[in-house]
N, C-alpha and C positions, 0 to 999 in steps of 0.2 A: 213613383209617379211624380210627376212634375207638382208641385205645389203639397205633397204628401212630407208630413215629417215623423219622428219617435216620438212615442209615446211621454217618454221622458223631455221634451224640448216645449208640451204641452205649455208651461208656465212662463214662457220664454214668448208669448202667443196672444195669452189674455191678460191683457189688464184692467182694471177698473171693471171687469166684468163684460170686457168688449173685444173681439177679436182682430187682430192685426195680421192680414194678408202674411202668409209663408212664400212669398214669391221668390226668394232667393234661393228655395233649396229644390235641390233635383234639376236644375236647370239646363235644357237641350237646345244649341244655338246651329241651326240647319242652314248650309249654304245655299240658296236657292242661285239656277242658272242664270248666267251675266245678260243672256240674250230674250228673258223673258221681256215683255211690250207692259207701258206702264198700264194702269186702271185705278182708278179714283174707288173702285169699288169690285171687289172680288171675293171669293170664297175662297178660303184654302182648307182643302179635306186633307185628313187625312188617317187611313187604317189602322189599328193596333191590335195586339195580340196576348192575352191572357195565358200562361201555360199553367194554371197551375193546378187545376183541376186532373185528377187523375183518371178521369176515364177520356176525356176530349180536352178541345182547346177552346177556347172562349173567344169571338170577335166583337170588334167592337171601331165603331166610326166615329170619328170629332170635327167639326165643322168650326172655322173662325172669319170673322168677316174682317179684311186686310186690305189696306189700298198698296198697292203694287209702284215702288219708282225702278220702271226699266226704261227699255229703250221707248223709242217712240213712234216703233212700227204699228200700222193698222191692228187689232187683233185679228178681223175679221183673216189681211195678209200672214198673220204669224200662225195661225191656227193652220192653213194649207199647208204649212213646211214642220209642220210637224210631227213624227210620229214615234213607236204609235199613242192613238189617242184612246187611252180607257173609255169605256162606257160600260157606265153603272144602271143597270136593266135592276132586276131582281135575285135574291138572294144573293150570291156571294161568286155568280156566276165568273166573274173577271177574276178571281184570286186561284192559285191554285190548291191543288186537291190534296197533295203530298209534300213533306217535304218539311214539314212542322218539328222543331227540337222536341224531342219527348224525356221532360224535366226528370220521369221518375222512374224511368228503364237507364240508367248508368251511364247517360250521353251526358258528356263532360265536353269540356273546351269551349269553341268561341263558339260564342249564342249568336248564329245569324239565322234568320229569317228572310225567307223567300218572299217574292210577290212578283208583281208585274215589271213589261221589261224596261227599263229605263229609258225616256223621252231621249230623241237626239233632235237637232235642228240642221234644216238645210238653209238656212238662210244664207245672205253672205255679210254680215256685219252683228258682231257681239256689242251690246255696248249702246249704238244708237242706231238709226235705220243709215245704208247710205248714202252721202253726200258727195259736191267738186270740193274741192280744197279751196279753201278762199286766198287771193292774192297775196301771196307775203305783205306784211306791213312793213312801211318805210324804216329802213335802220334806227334803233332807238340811239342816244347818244347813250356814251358809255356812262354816263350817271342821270336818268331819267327822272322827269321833273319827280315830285311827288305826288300821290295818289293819296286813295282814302286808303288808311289802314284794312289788312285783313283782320277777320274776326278774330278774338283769343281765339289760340291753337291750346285745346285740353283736351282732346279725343283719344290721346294717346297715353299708356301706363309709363309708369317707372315704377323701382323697386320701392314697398314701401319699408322696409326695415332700415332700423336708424343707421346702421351704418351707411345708408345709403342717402335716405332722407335728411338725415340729422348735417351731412356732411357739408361744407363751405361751397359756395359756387365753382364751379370748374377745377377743383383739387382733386377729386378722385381721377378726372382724365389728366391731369397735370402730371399728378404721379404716376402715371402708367407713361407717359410719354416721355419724363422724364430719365425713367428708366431703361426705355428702349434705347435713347441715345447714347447714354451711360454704357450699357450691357450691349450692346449691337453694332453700334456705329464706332468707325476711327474718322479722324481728319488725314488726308493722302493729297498728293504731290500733282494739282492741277498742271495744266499745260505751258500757264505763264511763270510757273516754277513757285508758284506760291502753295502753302498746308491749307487751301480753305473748298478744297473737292470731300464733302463728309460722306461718307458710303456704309450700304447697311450691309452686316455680312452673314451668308445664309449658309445651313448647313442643312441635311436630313434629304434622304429622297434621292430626286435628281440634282439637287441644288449644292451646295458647295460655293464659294469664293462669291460674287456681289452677283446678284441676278437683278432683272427689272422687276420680277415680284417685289421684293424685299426693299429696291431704293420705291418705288413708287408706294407701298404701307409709309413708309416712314416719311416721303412726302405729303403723303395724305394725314395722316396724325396731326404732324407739326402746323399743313396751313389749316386744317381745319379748328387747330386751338386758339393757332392765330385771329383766326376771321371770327371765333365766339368770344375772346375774352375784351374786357372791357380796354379802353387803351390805356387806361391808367393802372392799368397792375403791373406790379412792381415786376412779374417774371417776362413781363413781355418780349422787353428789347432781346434778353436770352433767344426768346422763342425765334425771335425775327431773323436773328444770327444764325440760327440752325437751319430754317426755313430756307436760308439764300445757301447756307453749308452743301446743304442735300440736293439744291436746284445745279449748281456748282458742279456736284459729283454725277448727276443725272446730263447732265449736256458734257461730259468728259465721257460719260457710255458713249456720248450721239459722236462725239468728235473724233473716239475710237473705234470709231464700227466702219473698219478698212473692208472686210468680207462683203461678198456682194448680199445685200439685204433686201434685193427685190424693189427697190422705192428708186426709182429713175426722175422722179421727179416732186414737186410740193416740198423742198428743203426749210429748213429754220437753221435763222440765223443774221445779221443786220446784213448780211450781203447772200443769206439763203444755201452755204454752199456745205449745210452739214444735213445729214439723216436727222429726222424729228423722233424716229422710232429705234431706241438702239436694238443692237444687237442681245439675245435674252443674260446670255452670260458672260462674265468677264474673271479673270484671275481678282485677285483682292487688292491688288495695290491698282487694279485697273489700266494696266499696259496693254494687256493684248485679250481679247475672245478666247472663249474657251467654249460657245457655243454661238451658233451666228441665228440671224433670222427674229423677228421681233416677236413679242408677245401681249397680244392684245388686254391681257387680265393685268400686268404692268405695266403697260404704257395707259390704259386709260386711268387707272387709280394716280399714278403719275402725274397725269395732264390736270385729274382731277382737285390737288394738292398744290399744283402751283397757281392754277385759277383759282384759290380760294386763296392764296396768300396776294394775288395781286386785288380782289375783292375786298377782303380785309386790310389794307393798307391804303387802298383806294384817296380814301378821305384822310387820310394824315396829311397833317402842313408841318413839318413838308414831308415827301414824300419817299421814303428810303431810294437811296440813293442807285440802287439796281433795279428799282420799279420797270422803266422802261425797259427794258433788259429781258426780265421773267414776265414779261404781258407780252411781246410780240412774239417771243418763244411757245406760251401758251398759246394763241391766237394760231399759226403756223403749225402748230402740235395737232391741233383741232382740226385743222384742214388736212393732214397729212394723215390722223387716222380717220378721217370717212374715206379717203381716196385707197389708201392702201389696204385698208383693214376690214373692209367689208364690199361684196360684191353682189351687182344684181341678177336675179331671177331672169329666164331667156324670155319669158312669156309673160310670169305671173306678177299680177298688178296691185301695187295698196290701194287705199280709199282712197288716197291723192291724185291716182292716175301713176303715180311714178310707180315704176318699176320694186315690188321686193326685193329686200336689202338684206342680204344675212351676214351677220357679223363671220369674219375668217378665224383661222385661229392661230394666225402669223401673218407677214406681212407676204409671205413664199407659199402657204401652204392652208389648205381648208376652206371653207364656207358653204358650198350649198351639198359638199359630196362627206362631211363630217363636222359633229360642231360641241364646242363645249357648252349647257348651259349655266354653267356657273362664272363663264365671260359673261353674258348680257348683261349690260346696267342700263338700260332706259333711262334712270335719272340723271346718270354720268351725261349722256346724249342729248337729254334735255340742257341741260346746261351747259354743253358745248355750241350746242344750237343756238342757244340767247348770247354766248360770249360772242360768239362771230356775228353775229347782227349788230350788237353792240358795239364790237369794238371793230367792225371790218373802216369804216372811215379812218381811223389811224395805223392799221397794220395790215389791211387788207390790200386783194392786187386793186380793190375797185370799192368805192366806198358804198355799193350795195350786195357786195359778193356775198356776206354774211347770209342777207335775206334770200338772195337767187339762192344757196344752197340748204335753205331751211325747209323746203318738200324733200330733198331726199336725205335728212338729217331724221324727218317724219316717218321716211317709209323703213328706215333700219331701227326708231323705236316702234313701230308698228309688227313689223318681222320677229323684232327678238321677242316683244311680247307675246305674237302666235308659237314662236318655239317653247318659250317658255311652257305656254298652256297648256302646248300639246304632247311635250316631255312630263307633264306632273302626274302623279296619279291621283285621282279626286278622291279618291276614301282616305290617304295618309296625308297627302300635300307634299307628299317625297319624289324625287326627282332621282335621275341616275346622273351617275359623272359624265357621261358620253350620248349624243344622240343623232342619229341619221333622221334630218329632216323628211318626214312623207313625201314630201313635192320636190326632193332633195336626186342626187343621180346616187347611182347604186355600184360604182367602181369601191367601193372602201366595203359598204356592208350595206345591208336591206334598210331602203327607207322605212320610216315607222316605227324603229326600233334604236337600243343601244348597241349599234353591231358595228361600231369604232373604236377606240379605245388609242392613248398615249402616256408617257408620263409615267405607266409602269401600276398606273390605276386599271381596275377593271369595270368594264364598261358598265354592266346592267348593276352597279354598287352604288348608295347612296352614302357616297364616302365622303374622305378629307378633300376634296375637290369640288362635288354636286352639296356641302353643306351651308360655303359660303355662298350659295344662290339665294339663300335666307335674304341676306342682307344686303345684296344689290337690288332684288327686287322690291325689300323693305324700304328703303333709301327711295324712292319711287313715292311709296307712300307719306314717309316723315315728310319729306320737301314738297311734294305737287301735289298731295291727296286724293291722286292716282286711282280711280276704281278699281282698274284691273288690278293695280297690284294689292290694292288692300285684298279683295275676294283671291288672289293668289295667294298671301301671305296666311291668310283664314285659315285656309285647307290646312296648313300647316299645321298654326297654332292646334286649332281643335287637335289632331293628334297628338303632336306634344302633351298637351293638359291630361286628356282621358292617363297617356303613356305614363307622365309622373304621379300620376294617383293609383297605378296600381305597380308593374314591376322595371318598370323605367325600360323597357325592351320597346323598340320601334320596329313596326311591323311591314315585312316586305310585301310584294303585291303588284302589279301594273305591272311595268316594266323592271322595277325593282327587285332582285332578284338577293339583295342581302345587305348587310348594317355593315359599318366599320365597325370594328369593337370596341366596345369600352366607350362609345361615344358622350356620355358625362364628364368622362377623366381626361379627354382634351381641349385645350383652346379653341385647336381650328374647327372644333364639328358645335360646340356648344356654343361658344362665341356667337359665330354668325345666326346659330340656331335661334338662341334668344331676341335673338331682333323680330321675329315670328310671332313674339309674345307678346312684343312691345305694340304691335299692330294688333293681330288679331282681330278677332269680332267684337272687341270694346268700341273699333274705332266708327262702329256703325252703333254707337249712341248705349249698347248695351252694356252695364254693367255687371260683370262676372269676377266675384272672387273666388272661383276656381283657378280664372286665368292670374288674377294677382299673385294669388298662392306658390302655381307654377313658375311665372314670372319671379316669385322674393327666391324658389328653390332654386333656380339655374342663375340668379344674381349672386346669391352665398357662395355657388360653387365655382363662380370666376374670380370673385373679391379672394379663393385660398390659393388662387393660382401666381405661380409668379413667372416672370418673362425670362426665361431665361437662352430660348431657340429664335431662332425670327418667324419661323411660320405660327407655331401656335403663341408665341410672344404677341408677334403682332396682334392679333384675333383677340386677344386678349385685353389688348390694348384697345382696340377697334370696339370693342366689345361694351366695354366701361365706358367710351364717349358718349355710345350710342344709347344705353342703359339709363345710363345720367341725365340725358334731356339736353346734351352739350350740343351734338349733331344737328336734330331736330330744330335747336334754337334756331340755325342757318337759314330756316324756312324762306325769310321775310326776305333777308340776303340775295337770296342764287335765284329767287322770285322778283328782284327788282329788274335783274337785267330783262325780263321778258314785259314790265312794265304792267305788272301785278302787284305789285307792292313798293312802301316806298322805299326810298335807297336809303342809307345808314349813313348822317351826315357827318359833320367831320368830328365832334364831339357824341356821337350818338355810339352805342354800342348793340352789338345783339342783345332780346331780352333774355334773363335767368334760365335756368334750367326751370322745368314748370315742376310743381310741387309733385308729397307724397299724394358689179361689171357680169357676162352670163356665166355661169358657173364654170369653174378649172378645166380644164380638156385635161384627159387622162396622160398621166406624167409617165415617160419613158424609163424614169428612172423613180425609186421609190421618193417619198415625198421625204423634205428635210424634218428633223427629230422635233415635235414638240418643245417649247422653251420646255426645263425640268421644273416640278412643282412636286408636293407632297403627294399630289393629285395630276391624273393628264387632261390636254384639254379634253373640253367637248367633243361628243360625235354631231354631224352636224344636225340643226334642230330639224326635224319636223313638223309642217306646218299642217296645224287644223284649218278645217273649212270655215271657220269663222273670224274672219279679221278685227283688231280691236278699232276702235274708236282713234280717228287717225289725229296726231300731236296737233295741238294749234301751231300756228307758225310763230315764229318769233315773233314779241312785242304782242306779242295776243294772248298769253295765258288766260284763257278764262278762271271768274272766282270757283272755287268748288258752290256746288248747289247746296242751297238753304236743306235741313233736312225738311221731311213733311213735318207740318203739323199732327200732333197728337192724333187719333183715330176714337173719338168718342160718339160712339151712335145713338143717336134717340130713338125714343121708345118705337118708332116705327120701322126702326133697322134692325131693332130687336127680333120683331116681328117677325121681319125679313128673313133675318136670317134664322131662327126658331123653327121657320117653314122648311125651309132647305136642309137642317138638320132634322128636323122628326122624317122628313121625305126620306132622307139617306138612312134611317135607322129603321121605318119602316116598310121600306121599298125590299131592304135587304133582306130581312125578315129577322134582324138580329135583336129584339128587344120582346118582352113578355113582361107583361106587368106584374107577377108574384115574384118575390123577394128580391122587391127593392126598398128597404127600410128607409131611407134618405129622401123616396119620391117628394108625398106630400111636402114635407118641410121647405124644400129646393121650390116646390109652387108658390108656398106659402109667403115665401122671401122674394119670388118673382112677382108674385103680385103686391107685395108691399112695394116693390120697387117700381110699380106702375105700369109694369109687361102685363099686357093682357093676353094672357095665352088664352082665354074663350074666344077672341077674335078671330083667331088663327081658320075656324073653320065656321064661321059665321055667315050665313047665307047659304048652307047647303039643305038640304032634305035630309040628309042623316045624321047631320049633324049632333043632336042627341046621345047619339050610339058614338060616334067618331071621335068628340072632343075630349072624354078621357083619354084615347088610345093615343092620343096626338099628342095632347098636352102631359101627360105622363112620358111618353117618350121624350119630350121636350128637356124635361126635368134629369131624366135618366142621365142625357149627355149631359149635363151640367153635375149633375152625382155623381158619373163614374171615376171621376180622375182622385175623389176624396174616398170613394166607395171602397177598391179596390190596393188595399196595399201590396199585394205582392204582384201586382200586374207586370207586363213587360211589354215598355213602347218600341214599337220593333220598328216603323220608317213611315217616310214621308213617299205615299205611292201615288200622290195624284193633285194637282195645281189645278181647279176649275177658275178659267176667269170670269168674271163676274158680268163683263157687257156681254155675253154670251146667255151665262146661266141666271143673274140675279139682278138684272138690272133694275133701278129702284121704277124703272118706267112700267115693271112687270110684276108690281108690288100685289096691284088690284088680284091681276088671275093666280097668283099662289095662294093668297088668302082664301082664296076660294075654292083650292086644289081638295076635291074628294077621298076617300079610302073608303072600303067597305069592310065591313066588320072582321075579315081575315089578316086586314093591315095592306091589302093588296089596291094599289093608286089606281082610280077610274079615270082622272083626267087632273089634267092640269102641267104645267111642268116645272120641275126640281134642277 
């Protein structure tokens, strides 16, 4: 039970003769639905299940009064679209009959428990109610005045064990990247005949000789260590030289991508006349293709890594000397994969009005008929978004192109996050490598499902492919504070955690149909996994050393790993930035271009790490081969009926919202809610006042504490008779949770909200709510 501890921990409890809350132990952190409507004031019930009695099973109801931050639909509206709606009459009528684990007949394995069927919503927007899109704002300049600072950013874990905590600012990611360059990369023979094209080289899988996976990790590394370290460290100017190395050997992919790659138009380059998106594979010295056709999971990490190298440079006087060089390439990169790399829906509509956007999964091949979701990065998109607003006045065709393009920059992070959603399965937070969009066409395989597959991965597997979706969607949350993706990233963690406390096995389910193996003992599946950990449900104000725990075990076991592959190298490397608090620091950064925060001025540096088109027409000829990856791409996503909360436009980031204040009620909410729980305990008929040893004492400390549970039914005619049976029950639900130690919280079956059932305006008639000496309600309502 939640706040129940050993016997043995007793001393650990009192001191001075005075007891100290056990709230840390047994702790259960429940994801409630993204699309509930807010309330200032509500009830959350909810059922539990005792097994351990051996002739029957024992029930029992818990009532908490909660103020709700959702969206900000009517409830009276949110109640119509909901179903179904329990309703709690008498006895136990709503729960089913059979069905119950029976502890002491040799039923072994997982304890689930039955109950009623799980709430869906028909609404059309998760998130907030809908809205128009409000006008693009005017292009911000590419270094916007300053603002008032964002809050300290501390909602987020890092590891605390010393090797981690103890270690020097940005050394731990220093040394992982250092090594990738070292172990990975060669310098090769650019086009002007000079050694400064540096290329990463991939092996395992489909991969082989330099792929855009492998150069676009190692550009993302290099400029993301660039844009965090201070400018006065001494390994800098290295970093900057590797950084332009790698930009170098990524625009010699663009230069050599003779095969035709689908892109007729949107070129980079000062005269535009090269592909922005190469081709996925090349031989190793980079002469000629060995696979054509681009790959969206490399090209966006790519683009992602040289806009963070032109961000971090930004403010140097002066200014390395291929700035302008790798910013209009970026800029041009940006515009060439919204046009080529993602395609609209023939019908369906985001919140902006514009057209659904589903990312492709080549520049030739995919999007609404198969999708990977371990391509979506929402935040990559976010920040391509704010680059071209920012910087369309110096590299754009039109010095507002930026902003015209920022609603449909909205509706493909809008799209990917419905894929996302509706690919996850909410009991593990796992996702499959492959997924056919529901709203998706069905030439490849059944929408709604993993019935695509490429890359040599299988579909319905939450493998080396569907693992790194951890930490694109995390990356969501470290930089924008993201709702969705934090409550994505949730689902996750919580399995992770429960998984490493008992036999490190992750468990299939949904669509998930099986594990990669051994998923601890590699880079690519733990890697990104742990970024899951680094969010989780801390970043909603809770603190859980469970999750730390989890968190320090999958920290130990990348710190043993060493880089020696580029796939799980990288991961690895990716891994320990993100870990370290290096990533994260960028917040303030990749937040300035959107004119949320201020920009990094020319002495300023990031702060420390913080402490311990309509869809494909059916192709004549089979579709061209997925770039090769460890993993293939996506089937394409399927979209749930609930769209998220559509981006702001550029230069509009809004701040993330204040949390609520604390929720402490006075004595007349007590009241309040005392009534609606003796109602729910005595309605049901599950309470009896013999052998409850704890009752009195639980009144006794209620009424010290100024609750006056005689009130509760003060003003009736039977009062007399009534107010033990009330206020006893009262007590019970405040006993049971200490009462009962081998009890078993079995789920959360039922959300009442509160302007519905408990409004404080409906204080008077529950007070006054009758029962008759059976326990059975004459009037009033609960």
């Amino acid at each position: 039970f939640v706040g129940c501890m050993d016997q043995a921990s007793l001393a650990d409890y009192l001191q001075d003769d005075s007891w100290t809350d056990p709230l840390e132990v047994n702790r259960y952190t429940i994801a409630l639905p993204s699309w509930l409507p807010s309330s200032d004031h509500a009830v959350l019930r909810w059922e539990w299940i005792a097994v351990q009695a051996l002739a029957n099973i024992e029930l029992y109801v818990t009532c908490a009064d909660v103020r709700v931050v959702g969206t900000d639909e009517p409830v009276e509206a949110f109640l119509d679209k909901v179903s179904p709606k329990v309703q709690v009459v008498t006895n136990a009528e709503h729960l089913p009959k059979t069905g119950y684990r029976n502890a002491y007949n040799k039923q072994k394995g997982a304890q689930w428990l039955i109950g009623p069927a799980v709430a869906t919503y028909s609404g059309s927007s998760p998130g907030t109610s809908p809205r128009p899109h409000p006008p693009p704002s005017p292009p911000p300049s590419p270094l916007p005045p300053p603002s008032p600072p964002r809050p300290p950013r501390g909602s987020y874990l890092t590891p605390s064990l010393a090797a981690w905590a103890d270690a020097s600012p940005y050394s731990l990611s220093l040394d992982r990247v250092e090594t990738v360059l070292d172990v990975l990369t060669t310098l090769e023979t650019y086009v002007d005949g000079s050694l400064t094209a540096r290329v990463v080289h991939s092996s395992g899988g489909a991969a082989g000789g330099v792929v855009s996976e492998g150069q676009g990790y190692g550009l993302l590394l290099v400029g993301s260590l660039v844009a965090a370290m201070p400018r006065s460290s001494a390994d800098r100017a290295e970093l900057l030289s590797a950084g332009y190395e790698l930009f170098r050997g990524w625009r010699l992919m663009c230069e050599r991508t003779v095969a035709d790659s689908c892109q007729a138009s949107h070129f980079c380059g000062e005269d535009e006349s090269h592909e922005c998106l190469p081709s996925w594979k090349f031989d190793d010295a980079v002469t000629a293709e060995a696979g054509t056709g681009s790959a969206p999971d490399g090209d966006e990490d790519a683009i992602l890594g040289m806009l963070l190298l032109v961000l971090g440079t930004q403010g140097d006087d002066p200014r390395p000397s291929w700035w302008d060089e790798v910013a209009r390439w970026t800029y041009q990169s940006c515009r060439a994969f919204l046009h080529h790399l993602s395609d609209d829906h023939p019908s369906l509509k985001a919140s902006n009005g514009q057209p659904l956007r589903a990312l492709k999964l080549g520049s030739c091949w995919g999007g609404w008929d198969c999708s990977n979701p371990s391509y979506h990065a929402p935040a990559h998109y976010r920040a391509f978004r704010d680059y071209m607003a920012a910087f369309a006045p110096d590299f754009g065709s039109s010095a507002s192109e930026g902003s015209e393009l920022a609603p449909t920059w909205d509706a493909l992070i809008e799209t990917s996050q419905l894929i996302l959603d509706e690919a996850q399965c909410d009991a593990t937070g796992l996702i499959p490598n492959w997924w056919v969009p529901s709203e998706g066409t069905s030439s490849i395989g059944q929408p709604g499902t993993p019935g695509c597959s490429g890359s040599g991965t299988p579909g319905a597997e939450f493998g080396s492919e569907a693992a790194r979706t951890a930490w694109r969607v995390g990356l969501a949350a470290l930089w924008y504070d993201d709702a969705a993706a934090i409550a994505w990233s949730q689902k996750m963690a919580l399995h992770v955690e429960v998984t490493l406390e008992t036999d490190g096995s992750l468990d299939t389910g949904c669509q998930v149909d099986s594990i990669h193996p051994g998923w601890q003992s590699n880079g690519f599946m733990v890697g990104p996994i742990a970024t899951s950990l680094v969010i989780g449900h801390v970043a909603s104000g809770l603190a859980d050393p469970e999750q730390q725990t989890a968190l320090n075990n999958l920290a130990a076991t990348i710190q043993t790993m060493s880089v020696t592959d580029y796939y799980s190298g990288c991961w690895v490397a990716i891994a320990t930035t993100t870990l370290s608090g290096d990533l994260s620091s960028l917040a303030p950064l990749v937040r300035s271009m959107g004119g949320s925060s201020p920009p990094l001025g020319e002495d300023a540096s990031p702060p420390p790490p913080p402490p311990p088109s309509p869809p494909p027409q059916a192709l004549s000829s089979p579709p061209p081969p997925p770039p090769p990856s460890p993993s293939p791409p996506s089937g394409t996503p399927s979209l749930p009926s609930l769209p998220p909360s559509p981006s702001p436009p550029a230069g509009s980031e809004p701040p993330s919202p204040a949390p609520p204040p604390p929720l402490v009620p006075q004595p007349d909410e007590y009241q309040d809610l005392f009534t609606c729980i003796t109602g729910c305990f005595v309605e049901s008929g599950f309470l009896e006042e013999s052998g409850n040893a704890n009752v009195d004492s639980v009144i006794a400390a209620l009424a010290a504490a100024g609750v006056d549970l005689q009130g509760l039914t003060a003003g009736e005619e039977d009062s007399t008779d009534t107010e033990p049976t009330i206020s006893r029950a009262a007590a019970i639900v405040l006993a049971a949770a200490g009462g009962f130690a081998v009890g078993i919280l079995s789920a959360l079956l039922a959300l009442f909200l509160a302007r519905k059932l408990c409004p404080p305006a409906e204080a008077a008639a529950r007070k006054t709510t009758s029962f008759d000496k059976t326990g059975t309600r004459v009037a009033g309502h609960v």
